[in-house]
C-alpha positions as CSV (number, residue, x, y, z in Angstrom):
1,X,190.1,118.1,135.9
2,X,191.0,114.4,134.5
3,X,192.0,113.6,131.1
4,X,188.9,112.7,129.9
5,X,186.9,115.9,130.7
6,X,189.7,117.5,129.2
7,X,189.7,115.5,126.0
8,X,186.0,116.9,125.5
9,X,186.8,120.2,125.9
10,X,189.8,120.7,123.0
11,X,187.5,121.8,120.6
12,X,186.3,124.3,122.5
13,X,189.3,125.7,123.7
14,X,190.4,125.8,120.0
15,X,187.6,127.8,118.4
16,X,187.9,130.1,121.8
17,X,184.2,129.1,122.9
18,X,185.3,128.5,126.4
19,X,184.5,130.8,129.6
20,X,187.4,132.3,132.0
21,X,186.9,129.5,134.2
22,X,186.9,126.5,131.9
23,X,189.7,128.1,129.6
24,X,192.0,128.5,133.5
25,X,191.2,124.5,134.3
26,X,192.5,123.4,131.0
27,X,195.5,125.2,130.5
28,X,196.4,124.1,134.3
29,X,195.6,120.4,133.1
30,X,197.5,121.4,130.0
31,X,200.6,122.0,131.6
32,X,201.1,119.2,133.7
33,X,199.9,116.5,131.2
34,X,201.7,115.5,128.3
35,X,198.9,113.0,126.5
36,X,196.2,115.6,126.7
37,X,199.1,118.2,125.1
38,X,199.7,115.6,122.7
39,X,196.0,115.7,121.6
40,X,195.6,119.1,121.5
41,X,198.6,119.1,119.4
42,X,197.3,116.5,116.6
43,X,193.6,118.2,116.4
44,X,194.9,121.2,115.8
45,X,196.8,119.5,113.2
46,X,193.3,118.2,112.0
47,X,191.2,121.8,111.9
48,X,194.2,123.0,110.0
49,X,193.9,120.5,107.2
50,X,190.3,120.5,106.9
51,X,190.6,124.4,107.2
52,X,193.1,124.0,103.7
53,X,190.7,122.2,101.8
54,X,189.2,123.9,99.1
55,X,185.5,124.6,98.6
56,X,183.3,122.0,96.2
57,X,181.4,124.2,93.7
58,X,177.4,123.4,93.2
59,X,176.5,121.7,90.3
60,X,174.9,124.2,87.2
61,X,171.3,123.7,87.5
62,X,171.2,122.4,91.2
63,X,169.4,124.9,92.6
64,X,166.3,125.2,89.5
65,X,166.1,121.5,90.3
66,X,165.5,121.6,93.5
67,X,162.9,124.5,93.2
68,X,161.4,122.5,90.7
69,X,160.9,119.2,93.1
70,X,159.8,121.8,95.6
71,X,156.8,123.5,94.0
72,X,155.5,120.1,92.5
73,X,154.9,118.7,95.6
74,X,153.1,121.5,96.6
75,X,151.0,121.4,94.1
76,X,149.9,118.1,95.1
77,X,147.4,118.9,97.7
78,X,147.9,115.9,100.6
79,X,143.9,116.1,101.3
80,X,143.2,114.3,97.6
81,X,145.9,112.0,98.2
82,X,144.4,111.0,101.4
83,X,140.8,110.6,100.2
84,X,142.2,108.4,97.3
85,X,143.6,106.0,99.7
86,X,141.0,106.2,102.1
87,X,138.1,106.8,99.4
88,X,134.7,106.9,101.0
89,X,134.8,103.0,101.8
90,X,134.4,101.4,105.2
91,X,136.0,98.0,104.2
92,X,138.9,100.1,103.0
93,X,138.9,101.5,106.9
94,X,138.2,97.7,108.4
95,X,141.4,96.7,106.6
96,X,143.4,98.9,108.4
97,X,142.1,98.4,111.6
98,X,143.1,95.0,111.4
99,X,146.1,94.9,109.9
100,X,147.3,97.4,113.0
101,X,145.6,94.8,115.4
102,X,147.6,92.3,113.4
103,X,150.9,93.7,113.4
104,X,150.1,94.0,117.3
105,X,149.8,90.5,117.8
106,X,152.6,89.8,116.1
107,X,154.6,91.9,117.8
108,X,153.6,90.4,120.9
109,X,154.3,86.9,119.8
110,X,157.9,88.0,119.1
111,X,158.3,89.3,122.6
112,X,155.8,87.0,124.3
113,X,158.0,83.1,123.9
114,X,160.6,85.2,126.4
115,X,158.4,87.0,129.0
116,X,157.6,83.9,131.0
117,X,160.6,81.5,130.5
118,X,162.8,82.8,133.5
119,X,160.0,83.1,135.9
120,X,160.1,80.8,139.1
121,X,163.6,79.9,137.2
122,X,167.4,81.1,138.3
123,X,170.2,81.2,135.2
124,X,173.2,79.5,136.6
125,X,176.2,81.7,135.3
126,X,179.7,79.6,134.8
127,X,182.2,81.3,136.5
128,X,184.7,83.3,134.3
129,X,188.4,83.1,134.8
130,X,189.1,86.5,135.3
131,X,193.2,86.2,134.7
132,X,192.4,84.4,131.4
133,X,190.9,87.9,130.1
134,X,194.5,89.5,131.7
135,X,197.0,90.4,129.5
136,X,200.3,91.8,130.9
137,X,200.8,94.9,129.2
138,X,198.1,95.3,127.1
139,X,197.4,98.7,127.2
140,X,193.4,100.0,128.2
141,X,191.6,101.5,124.9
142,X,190.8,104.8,125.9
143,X,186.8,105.6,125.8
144,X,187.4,109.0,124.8
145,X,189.2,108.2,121.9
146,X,188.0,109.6,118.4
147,X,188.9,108.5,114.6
148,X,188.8,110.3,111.8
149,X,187.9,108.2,108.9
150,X,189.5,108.7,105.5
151,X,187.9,111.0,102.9
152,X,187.3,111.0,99.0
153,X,189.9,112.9,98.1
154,X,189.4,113.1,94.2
155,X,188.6,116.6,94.7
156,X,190.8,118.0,97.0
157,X,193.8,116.4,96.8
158,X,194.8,116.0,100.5
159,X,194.2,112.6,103.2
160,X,192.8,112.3,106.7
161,X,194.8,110.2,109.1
162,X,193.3,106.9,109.4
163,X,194.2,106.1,113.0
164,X,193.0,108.3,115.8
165,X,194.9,110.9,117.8
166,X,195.1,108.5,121.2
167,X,196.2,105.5,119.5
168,X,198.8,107.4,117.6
169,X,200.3,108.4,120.7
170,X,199.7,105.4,122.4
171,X,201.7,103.5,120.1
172,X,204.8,106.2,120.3
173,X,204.6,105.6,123.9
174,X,204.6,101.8,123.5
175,X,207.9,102.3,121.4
176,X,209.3,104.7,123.9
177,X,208.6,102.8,127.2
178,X,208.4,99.3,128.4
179,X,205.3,98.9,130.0
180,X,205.1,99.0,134.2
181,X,202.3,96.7,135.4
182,X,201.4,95.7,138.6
183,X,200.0,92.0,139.2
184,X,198.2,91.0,141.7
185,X,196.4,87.4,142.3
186,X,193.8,86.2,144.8
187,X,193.1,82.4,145.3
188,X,191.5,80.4,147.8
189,X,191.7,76.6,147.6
190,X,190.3,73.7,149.8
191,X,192.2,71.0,150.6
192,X,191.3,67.6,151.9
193,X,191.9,66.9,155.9
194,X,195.3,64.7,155.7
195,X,196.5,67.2,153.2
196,X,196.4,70.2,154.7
197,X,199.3,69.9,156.5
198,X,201.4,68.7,153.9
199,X,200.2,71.3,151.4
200,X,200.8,74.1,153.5
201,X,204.6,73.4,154.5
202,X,205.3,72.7,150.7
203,X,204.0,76.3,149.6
204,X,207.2,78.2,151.3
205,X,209.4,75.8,149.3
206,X,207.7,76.2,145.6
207,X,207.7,79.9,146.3
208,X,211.3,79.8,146.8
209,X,211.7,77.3,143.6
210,X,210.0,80.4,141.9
211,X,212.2,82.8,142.4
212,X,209.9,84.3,145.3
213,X,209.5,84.2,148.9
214,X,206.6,84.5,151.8
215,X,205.8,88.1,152.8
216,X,203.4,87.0,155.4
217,X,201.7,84.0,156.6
218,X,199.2,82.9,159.2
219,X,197.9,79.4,160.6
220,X,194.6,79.5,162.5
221,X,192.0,76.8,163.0
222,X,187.9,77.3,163.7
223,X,186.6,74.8,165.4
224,X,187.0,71.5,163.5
225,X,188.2,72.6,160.2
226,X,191.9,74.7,159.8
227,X,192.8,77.6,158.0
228,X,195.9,78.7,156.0
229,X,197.2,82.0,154.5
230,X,200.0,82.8,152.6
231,X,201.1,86.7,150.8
232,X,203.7,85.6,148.4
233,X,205.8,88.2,146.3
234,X,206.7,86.0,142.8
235,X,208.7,87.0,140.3
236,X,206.8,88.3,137.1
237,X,208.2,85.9,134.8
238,X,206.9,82.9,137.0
239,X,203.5,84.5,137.3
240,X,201.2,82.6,135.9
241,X,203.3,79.5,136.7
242,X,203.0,80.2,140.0
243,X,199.1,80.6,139.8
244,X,198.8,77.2,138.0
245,X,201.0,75.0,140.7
246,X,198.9,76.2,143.3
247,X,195.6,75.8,141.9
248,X,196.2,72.2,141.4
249,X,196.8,71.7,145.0
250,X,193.1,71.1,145.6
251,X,189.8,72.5,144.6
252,X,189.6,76.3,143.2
253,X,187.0,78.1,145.8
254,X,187.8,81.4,143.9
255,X,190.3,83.0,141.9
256,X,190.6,86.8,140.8
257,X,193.4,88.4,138.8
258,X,194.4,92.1,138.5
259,X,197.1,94.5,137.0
260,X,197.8,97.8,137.4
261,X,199.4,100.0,134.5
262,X,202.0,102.4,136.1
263,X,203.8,103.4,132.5
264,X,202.6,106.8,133.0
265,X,203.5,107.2,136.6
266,X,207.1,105.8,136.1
267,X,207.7,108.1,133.4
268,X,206.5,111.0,135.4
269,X,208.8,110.2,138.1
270,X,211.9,109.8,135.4
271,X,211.3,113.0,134.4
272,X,211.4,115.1,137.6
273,X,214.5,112.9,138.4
274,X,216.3,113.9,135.0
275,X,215.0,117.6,136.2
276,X,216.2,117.7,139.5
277,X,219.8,116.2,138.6
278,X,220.5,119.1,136.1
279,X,219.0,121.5,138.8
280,X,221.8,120.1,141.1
281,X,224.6,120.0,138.7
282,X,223.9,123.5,138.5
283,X,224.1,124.3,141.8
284,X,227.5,122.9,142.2
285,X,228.8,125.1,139.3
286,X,227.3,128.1,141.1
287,X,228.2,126.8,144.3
288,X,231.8,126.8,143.2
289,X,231.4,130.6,141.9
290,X,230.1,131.5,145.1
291,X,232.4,134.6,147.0
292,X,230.8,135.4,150.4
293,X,229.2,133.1,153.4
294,X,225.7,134.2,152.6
295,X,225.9,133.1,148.9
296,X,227.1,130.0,149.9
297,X,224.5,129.4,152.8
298,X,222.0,130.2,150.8
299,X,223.1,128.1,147.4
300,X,223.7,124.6,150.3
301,X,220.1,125.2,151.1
302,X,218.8,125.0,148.0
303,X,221.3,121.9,147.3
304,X,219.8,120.4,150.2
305,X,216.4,120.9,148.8
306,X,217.1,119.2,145.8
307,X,219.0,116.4,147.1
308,X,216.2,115.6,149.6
309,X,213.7,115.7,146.6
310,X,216.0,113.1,144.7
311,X,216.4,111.1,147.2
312,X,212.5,110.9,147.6
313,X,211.9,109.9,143.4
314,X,214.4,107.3,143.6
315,X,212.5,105.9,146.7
316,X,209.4,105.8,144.8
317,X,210.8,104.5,141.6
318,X,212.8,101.5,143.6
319,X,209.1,100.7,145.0
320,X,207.3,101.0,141.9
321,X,210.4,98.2,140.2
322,X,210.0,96.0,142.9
323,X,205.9,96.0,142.6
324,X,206.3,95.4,139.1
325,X,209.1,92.8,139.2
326,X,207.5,90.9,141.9
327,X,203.9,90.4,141.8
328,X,202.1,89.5,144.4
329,X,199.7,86.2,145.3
330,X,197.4,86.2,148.2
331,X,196.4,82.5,149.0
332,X,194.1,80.6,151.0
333,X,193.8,77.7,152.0
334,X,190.7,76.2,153.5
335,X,190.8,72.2,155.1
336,X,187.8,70.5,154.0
337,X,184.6,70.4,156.2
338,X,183.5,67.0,157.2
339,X,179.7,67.1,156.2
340,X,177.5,64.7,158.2
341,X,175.3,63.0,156.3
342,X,171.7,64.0,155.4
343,X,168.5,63.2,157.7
344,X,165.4,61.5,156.7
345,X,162.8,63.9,156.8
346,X,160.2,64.0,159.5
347,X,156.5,63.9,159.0
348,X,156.3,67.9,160.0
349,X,159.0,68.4,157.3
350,X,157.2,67.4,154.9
351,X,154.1,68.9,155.7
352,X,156.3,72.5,155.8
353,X,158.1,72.0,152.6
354,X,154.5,70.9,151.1
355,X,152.9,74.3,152.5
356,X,156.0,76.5,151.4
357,X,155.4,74.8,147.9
358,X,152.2,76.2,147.9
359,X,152.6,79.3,148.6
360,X,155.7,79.5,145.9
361,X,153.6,78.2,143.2
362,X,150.6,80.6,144.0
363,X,153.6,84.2,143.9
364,X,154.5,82.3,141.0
365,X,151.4,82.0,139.1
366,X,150.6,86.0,140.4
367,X,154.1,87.0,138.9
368,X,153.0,85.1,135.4
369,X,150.2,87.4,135.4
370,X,151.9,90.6,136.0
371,X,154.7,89.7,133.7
372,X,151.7,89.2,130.8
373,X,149.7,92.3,131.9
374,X,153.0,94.4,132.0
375,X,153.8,92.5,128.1
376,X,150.3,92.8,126.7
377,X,149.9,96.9,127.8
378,X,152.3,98.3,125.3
379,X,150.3,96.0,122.4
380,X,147.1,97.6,123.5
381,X,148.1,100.8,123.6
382,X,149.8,101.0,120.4
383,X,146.4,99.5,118.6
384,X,144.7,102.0,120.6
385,X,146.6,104.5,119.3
386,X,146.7,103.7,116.2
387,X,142.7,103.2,115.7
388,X,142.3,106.6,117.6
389,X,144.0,108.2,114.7
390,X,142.3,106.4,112.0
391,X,139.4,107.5,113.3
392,X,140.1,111.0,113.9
393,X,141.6,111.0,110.2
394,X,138.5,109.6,109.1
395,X,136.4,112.7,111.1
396,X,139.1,115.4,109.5
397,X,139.2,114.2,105.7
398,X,135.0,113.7,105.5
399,X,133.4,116.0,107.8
């Protein structure tokens, strides 16, 4: 069970609504998760409060005035309100007809000026710079959050928090913890023939002016063109410097930016290491009380246990520091293809591009009909509809 189908069962598991199964998944998810404990903890918080608050009498005379808009609509019967508007008139019956064929056609000249501008046609999409929407940082909004807007509380006396139960603890998390994220670049550039060769023998060096160094890197060429490729670990700090010195080196191919929030994991990790170090200080004290060989066998087992398990979260936070201190920048570098230039047509060309023009514009003009079949058939149903029941309104009221 993750967070989030967790999250949607709280409630549940607070008014005792869920089955032996469901209630056995969330207390397991429970223990081993401090957010969702955090949430359960504030929405109990919530019931309690709204559970305090005192009932709102009813107004004197609420009830005889509701009665009394009751029975007189009742006693006006729908069938003479219906023959006054429809009276015995046919013009009266015309009008409507057409002003539901009217709205129709409106309707469909809203809709219509967009049904056939993108056919035959391709929208060309700028790229986006995905790093320029990356924060460092920034922490994801959770999708299950939920707020609890503030109340009138004239009556009652009390106040509802105005800031959900996920951003709350978001925030004391925030205050708590520096956050752990893990960058990570792609780039591919192409660079002119005679600077190839320059360009990649300078990348080591600015690397190195960085702060960083190559992790990996490979030379290869296909047929006439070469290729380059560089993994470089950067320090965080020099980041987006990094990114912007090696873009300029020629033209931007593509570029793609990531991060990877590991607050949560590090903390973990912390945790069981704090735990483990008081579970071996103890050991030493009962080590040291120990009296026979069995005792002490038994107790340097169990040391050994811990100290292996120590040993293991220190390996994983030292990795998870130098991901985060060091992000990492895959780059490519591609030498720029000679093109040749462009042939004059042949007679035979042109008499195939002319045919495969045909045949475009004649799936084109079919598709233009579709598209204004598939627009017009809601229009005519809903007149259809709607003249169906004026009719059948007209059969019921003056049969």
């Amino acid at each position: 069970m993750n967070c989030g189908e967790c999250m949607e069962l709280l409630s549940p598991y607070i008014d005792n609504e869920l089955t032996d199964t469901e209630l056995q998944r969330v207390d397991e998810h429970l223990s081993s998760c401090t957010k969702c404990r955090a949430e359960l903890e504030a929405l109990r918080e919530v019931v309690d409060l709204c559970r305090s608050m005192e009932d709102v009498e009813v107004p004197a005379g609420f009830r005889s005035g509701v009665m009394a808009k009751v029975k007189a609509k009742e006693a006006s019967p729908w069938r003479k309100v219906a023959r006054r508007l429809y009276l015995s008139s046919s013009k009266v019956q015309i009008a409507a007809v057409f002003l539901v064929v009217l709205i129709g056609i409106t309707y469909f000249l809203s809709v219509s000026g967009g049904l056939f501008r993108g056919v035959g046609q391709t929208k060309m999409v700028a790229p986006t710079d995905p790093s320029a929407n990356y924060i460092a940082g920034a922490p994801a909004k959770s999708e299950g959050s939920r707020e609890f807007s503030s109340a009138d509380t004239a009556a009652t006396g009390g106040e509802f928090p105005q800031k959900s139960m996920s951003q709350s603890l978001q925030s004391r998390l925030e205050q708590t913890f520096d956050r752990k994220v893990i960058k990570r670049a792609d780039l591919e550039v192409r660079v002119e023939k005679e600077e190839f060769e320059p360009t990649f023998r300078k990348i080591p060096l600015l690397a190195e002016s960085l702060g960083g160094y190559v992790q990996e890197s490979a030379l290869w060429k296909d047929k006439d063109n070469r290729f380059g490729r560089y993994v470089l670990r950067i320090p965080e700090r020099n980041f987006a410097t990094a990114l912007d010195q090696f873009k300029s080196m020629g033209e931007v191919i593509s570029e793609s930016a990531s991060g990877q929030d590991v607050t949560q994991e590090y903390v973990d990790t912390e945790s069981r290491l704090r735990a483990l170090r008081t579970q071996e200080q103890r050991l030493l004290v009962i080590l040291g009380e120990a009296k026979t060989v069995d005792e002490i066998l038994r107790i340097e087992m169990e040391l050994t246990r811990v100290r292996t398990e120590l040993e293991m979260y220190q390996g994983q936070l030292r990795y998870l520091d130098n991901l985060v201190s060091l992000s990492t920048i895959n780059l490519n570098l591609r030498e720029v293809r000679e093109e040749e230039p462009p042939k004059e047509p042949g007679l035979w060309d042109k008499i195939r591009n002319a045919f495969k023009k045909s045949i475009e514009a004649i799936v084109d003009s079919f598709s233009a009909i579709l598209v204004f079949l598939a627009g017009v058939l809601p229009v005519v149903i809903t007149v259809a509809v709607g003249v169906g029941i004026l009719i059948w309104i007209k059969r019921v009221l003056f049969k």
